[in-house]
N, C-alpha and C positions, 0 to 999 in steps of 0.2 A: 514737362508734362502739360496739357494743354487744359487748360481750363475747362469746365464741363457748363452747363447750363442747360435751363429744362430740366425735361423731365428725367434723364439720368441724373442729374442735379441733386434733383430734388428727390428720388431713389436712393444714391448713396449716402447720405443725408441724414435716411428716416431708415437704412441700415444702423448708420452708427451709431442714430437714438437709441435703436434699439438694444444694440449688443450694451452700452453703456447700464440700461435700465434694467438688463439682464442682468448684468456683472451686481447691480446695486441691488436686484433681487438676493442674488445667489446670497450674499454678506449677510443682508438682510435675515433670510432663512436659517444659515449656520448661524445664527447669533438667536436667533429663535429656539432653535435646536438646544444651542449648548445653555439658554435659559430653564429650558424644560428638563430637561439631565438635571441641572446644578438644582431646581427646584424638586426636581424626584428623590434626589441625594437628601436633599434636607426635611420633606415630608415624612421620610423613613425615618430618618433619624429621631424626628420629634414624637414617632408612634412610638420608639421605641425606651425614648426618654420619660415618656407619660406611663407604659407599663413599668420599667422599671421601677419608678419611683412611686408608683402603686404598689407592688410589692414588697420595697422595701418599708413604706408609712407601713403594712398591714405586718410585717416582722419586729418593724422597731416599737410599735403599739403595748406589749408588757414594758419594754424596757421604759416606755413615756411614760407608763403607770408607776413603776415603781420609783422614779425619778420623784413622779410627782406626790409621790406618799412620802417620800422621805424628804425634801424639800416642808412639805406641812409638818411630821413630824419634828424637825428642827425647830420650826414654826410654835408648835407646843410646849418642846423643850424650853421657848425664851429667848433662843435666836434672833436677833435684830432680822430685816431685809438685808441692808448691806452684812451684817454677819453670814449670812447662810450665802450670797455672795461672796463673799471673800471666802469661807472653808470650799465652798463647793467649784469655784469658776465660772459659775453662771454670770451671767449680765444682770443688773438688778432688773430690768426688765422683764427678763425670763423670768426670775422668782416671783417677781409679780404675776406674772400670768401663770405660773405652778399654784399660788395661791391663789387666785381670785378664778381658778377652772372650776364652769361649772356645769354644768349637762344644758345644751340648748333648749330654750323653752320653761327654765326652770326656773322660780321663783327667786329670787338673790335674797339669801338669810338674815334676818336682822342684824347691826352690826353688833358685836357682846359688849356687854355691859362693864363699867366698870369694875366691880366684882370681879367679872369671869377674866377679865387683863390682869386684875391683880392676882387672880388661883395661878393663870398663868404667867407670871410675871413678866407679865410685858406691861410697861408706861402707855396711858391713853394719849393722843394726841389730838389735838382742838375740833377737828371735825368728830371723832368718837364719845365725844362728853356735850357735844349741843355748840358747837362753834365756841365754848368757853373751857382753854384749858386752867386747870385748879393750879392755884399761885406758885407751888413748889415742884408742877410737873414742868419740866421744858417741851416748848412744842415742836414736833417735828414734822416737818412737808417735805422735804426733798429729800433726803438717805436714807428713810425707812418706807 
């Protein structure tokens, strides 16, 4: 086959550029394409993962209540934290926050006196008596 030169040259040339930067379009495109699919797929999904779980917070919302009354009730009865932990399965950190909920915006209650630990026999611990726990109470920070 004979060598070309000039301007047929230089035509077939700026063909093959072309069909080349076609091809790299084309890939380009479908790859574009199947971003926008795979991102419609998961847009959907996450609308529908947001109502869901909208509906379900507003169903399971008594059951959070009564959770959280019987948790404080335990609470009254004398129940350590980790106590009502250990009968109930919670994490102590959950019981923590069963007890310590309190309507946003809302003043946090003084904390009770010692009197009102001992009506309910529960032991003060060194932050509840003034950073000074009384010689025969043990202090406790981390399991309760």
């Amino acid at each position: 086959m004979p060598r070309r030169t000039g301007a047929s040259a230089r035509t077939l040339a700026l063909t093959r550029a072309q069909e080349a930067v076609a091809l790299r379009d084309a890939e380009r495109i479908k790859r574009e394409r199947q971003l926008e699919a795979t991102l419609a797929d998961y847009y959907q999904a996450q609308g529908e993962v947001a109502r869901i779980q909208k509906d379900a917070e507003a169903a399971a919302a008594p059951f959070e209540a009564t959770i959280c009354e019987a948790v404080r009730a335990l609470d009254c009865l004398g129940e350590t934290r980790a106590g009502i932990a250990g009968l109930t399965g919670l994490s102590l950190p959950c019981v923590r926050d069963y007890l310590s909920d309190t309507v946003p915006n809302e003043s946090a209650p003084d904390a009770p006196t010692v009197e009102e630990l001992a009506r309910r026999g529960s032991r003060p611990d060194a932050d509840t008596v003034g950073g000074q726990a009384p010689a025969d109470t043990p202090v406790v920070r981390d399991g309760d």
